[in-house]
TIBATOR-980004 format. One record per atom (N, C-alpha, C, CB): residue in one letter; chain; atom name; residue number from 1; x, y, z. Coordinates in steps of 0.1 Angstrom, whole numbers. Each point is the difference from the previous one (the first is absolute). Glycine has a CB too. Layout:
<pamis>
  rest  kette  atom   nr      X      Y      Z
     A      A    CA  NUM      X      Y      Z
...
</pamis>
This chain:
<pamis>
  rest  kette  atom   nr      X      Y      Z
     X      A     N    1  -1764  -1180   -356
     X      A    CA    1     -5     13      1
     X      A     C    1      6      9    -11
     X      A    CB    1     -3     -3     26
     X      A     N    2     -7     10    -33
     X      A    CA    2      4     11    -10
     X      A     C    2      1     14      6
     X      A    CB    2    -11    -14    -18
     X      A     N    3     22     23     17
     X      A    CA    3      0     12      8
     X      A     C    3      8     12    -14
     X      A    CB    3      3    -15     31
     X      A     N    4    -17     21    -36
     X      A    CA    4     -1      2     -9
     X      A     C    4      5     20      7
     X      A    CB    4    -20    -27    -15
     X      A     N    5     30     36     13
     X      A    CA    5      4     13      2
     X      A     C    5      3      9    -14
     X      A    CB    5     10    -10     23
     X      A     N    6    -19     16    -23
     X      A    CA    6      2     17    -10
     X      A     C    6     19      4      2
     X      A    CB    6    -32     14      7
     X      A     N    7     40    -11    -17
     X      A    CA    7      7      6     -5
     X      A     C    7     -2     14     -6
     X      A    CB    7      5    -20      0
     X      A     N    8     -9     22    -12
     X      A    CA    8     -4     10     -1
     X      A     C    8    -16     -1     -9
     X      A    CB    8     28      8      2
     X      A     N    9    -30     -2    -10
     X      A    CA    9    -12      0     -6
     X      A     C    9      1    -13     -9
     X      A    CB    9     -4     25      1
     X      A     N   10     11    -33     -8
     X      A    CA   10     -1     -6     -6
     X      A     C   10     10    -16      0
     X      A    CB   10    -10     25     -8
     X      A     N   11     16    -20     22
     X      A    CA   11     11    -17      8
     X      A     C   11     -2     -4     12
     X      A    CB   11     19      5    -10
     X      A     N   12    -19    -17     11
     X      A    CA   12     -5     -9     12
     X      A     C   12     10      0      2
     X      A    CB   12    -16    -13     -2
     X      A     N   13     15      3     14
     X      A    CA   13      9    -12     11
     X      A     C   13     -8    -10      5
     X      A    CB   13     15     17     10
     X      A     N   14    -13    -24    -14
     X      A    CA   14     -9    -13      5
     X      A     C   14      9    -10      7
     X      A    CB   14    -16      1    -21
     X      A     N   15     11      0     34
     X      A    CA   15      8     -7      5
     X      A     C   15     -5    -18      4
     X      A    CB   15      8     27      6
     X      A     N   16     -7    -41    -10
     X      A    CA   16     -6    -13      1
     X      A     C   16      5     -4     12
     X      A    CB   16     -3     -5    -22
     X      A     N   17     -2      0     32
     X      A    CA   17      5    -13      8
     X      A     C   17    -15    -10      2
     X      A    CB   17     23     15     15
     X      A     N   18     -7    -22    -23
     X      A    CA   18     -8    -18      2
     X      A     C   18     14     -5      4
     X      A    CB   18    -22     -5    -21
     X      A     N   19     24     -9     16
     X      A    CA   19     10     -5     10
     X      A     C   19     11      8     -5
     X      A    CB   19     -8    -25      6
     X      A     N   20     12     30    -10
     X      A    CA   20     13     11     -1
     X      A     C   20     -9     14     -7
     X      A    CB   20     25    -21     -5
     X      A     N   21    -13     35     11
     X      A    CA   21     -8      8     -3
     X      A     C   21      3      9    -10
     X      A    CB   21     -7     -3     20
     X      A     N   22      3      9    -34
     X      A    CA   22      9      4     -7
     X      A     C   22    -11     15     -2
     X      A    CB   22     15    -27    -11
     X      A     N   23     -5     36     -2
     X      A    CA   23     -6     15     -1
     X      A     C   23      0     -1    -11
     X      A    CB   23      7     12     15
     X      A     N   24    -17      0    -26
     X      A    CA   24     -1      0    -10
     X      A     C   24      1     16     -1
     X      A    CB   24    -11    -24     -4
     X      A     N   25     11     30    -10
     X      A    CA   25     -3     12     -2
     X      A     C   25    -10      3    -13
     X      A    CB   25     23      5     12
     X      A     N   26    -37      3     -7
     X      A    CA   26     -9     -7    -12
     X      A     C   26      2     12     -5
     X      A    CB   26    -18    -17      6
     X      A     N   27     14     23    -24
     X      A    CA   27     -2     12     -1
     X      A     C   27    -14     -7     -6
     X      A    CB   27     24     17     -1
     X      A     N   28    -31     -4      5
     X      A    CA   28    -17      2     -7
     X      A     C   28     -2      9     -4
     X      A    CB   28     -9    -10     10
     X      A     N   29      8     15    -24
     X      A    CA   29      0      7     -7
     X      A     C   29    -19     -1      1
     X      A    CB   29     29     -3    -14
     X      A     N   30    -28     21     14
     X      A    CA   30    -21      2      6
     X      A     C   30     -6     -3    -13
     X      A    CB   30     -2     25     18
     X      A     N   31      5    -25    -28
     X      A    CA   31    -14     -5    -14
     X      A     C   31      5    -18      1
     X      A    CB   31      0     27    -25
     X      A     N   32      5    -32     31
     X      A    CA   32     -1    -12      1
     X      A     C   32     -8     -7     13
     X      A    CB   32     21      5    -14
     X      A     N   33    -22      1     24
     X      A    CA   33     -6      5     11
     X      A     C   33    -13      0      4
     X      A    CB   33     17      9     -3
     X      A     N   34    -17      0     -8
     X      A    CA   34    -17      7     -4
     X      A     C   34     -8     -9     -9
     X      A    CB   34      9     25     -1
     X      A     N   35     -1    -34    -11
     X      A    CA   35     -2    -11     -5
     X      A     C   35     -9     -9      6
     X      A    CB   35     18      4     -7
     X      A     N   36    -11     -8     16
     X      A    CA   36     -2    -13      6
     X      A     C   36    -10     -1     10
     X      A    CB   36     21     -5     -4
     X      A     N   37    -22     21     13
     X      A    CA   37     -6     -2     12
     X      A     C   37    -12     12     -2
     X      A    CB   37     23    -10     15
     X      A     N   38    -22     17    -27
     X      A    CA   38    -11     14      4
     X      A     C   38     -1      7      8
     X      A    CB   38     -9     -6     -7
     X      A     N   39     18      6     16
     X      A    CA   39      5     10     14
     X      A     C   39    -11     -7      8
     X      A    CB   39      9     28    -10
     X      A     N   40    -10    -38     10
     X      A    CA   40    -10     -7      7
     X      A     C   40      9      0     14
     X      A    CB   40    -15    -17    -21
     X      A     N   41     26     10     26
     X      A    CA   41      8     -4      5
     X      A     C   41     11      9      1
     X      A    CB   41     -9    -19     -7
     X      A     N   42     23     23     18
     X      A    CA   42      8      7      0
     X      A     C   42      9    -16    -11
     X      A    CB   42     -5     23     29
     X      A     N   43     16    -11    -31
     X      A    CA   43     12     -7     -3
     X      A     C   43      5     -8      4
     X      A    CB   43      1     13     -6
     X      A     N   44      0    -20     21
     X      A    CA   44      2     -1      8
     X      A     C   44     -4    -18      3
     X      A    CB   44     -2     29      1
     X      A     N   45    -13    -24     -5
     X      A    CA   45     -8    -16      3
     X      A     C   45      4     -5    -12
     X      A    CB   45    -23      3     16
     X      A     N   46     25      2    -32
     X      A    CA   46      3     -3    -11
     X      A     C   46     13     -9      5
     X      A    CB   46    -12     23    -16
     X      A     N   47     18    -19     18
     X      A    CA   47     18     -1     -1
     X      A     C   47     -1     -9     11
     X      A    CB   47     13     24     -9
     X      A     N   48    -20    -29     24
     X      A    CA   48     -2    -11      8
     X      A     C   48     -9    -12     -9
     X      A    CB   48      2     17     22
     X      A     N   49    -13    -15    -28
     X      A    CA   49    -10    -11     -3
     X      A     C   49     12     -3    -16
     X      A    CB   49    -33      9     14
     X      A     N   50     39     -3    -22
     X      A    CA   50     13     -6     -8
     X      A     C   50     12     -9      3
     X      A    CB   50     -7     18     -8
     X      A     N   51      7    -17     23
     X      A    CA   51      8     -7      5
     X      A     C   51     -5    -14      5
     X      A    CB   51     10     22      4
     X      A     N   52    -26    -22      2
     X      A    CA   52     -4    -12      3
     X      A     C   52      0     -6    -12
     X      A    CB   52    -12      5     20
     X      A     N   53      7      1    -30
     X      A    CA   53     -1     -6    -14
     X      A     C   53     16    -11     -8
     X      A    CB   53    -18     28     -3
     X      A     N   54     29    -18      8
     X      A    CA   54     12     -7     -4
     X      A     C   54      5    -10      9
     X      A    CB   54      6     18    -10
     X      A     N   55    -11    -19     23
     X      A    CA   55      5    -10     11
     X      A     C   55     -7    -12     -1
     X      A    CB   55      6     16     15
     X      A     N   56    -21    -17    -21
     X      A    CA   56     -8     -9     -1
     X      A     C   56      8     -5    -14
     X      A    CB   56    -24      9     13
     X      A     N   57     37     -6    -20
     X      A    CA   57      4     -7    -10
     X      A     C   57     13     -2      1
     X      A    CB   57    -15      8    -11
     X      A     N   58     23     -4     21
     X      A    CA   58     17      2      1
     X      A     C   58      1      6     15
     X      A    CB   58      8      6    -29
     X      A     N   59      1    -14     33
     X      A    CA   59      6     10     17
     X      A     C   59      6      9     -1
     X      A    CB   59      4    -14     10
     X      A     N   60     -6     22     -4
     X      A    CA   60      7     14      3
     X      A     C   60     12      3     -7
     X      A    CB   60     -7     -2     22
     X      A     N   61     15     -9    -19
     X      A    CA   61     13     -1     -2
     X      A     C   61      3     -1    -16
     X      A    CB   61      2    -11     23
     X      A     N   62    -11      6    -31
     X      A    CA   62     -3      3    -13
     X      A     C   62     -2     17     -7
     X      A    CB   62    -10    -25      6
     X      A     N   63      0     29      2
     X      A    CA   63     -1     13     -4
     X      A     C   63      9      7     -4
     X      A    CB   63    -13     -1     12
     X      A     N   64     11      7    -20
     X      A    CA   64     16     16     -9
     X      A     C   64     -3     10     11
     X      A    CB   64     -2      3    -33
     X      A     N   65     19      0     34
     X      A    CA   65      4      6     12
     X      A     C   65    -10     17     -1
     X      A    CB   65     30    -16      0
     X      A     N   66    -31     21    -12
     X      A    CA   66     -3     16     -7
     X      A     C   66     -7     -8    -11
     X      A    CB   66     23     20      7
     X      A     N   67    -37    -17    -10
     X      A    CA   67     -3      1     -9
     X      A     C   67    -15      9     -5
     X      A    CB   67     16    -20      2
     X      A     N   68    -16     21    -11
     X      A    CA   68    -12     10     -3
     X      A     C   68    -17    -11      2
     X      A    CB   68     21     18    -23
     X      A     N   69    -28     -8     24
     X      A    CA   69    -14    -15      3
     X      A     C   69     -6     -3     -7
     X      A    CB   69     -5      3     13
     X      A     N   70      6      0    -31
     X      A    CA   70     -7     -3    -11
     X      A     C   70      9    -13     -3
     X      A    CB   70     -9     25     -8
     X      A     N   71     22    -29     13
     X      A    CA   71     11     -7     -5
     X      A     C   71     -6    -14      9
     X      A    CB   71     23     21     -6
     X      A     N   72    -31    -23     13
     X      A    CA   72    -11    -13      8
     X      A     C   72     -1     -3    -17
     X      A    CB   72    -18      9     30
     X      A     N   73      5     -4    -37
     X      A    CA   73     -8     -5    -10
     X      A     C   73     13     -6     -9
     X      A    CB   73    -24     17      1
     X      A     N   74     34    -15     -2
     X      A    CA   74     10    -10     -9
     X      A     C   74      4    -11      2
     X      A    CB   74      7     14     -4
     X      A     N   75    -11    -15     17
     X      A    CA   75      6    -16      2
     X      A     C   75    -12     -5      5
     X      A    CB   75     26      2      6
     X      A     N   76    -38      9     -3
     X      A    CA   76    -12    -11      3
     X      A     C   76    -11      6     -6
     X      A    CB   76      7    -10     22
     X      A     N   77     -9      4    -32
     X      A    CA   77     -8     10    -10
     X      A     C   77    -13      0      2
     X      A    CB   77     16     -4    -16
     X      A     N   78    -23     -2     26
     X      A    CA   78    -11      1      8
     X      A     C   78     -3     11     11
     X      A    CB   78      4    -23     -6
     X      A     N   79      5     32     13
     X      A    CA   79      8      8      7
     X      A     C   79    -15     11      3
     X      A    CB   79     31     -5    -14
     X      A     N   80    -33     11      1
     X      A    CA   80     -9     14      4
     X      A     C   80    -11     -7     -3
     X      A    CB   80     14     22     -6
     X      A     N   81    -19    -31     -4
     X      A    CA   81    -16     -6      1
     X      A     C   81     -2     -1     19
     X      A    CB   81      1    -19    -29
     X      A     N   82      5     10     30
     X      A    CA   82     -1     -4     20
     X      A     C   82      6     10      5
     X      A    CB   82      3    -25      3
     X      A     N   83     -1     34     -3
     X      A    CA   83      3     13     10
     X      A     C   83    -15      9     -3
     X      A    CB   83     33      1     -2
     X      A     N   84    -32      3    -14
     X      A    CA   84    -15     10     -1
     X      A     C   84    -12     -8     10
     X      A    CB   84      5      7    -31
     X      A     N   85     -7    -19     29
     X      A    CA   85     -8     -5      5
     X      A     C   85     -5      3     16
     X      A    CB   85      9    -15    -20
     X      A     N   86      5     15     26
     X      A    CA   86     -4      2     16
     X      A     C   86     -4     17      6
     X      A    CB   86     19    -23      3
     X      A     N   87    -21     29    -17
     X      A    CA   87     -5     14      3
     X      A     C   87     -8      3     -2
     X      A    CB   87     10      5     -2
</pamis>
């Protein structure tokens, strides 16, 4: 389960449980945001459907504790082709 909570305008908390449960802190910077989704989507489902995206490749437990959400496409450089797509 992904349990995706607003911080402020521009930081998550994502919280994962699968077999152990871990936290993250996303920042989303809005022209990156706006990029990807065309305000199609809140920030919200962005920053949950990026998570199914990274778990279909690495467990939870893998995931960076804080990281920004453009920093996905560096290590999976496929990242925003298959995210634009589901919008």
């Amino acid at each position: 389960m992904i349990n995706v909570k607003k911080i402020d305008k521009s930081t998550f908390r994502v919280v994962v449980e699968n077999r152990s449960m871990t936290s993250h802190m996303v920042t989303l910077p809005l022209k990156y945001y706006e990029r990807l989704t065309n305000n199609i989507v809140s920030p919200e489902i962005l920053i949950e459907k990026s998570f199914e995206f990274l778990l279909e490749r690495e467990p939870n437990t893998s995931i960076l504790r804080s990281f920004e959400l453009s920093m996905i496409g560096q290590y999976f450089p496929e990242y925003e082709e298959i995210i634009v797509k589901q919008f």
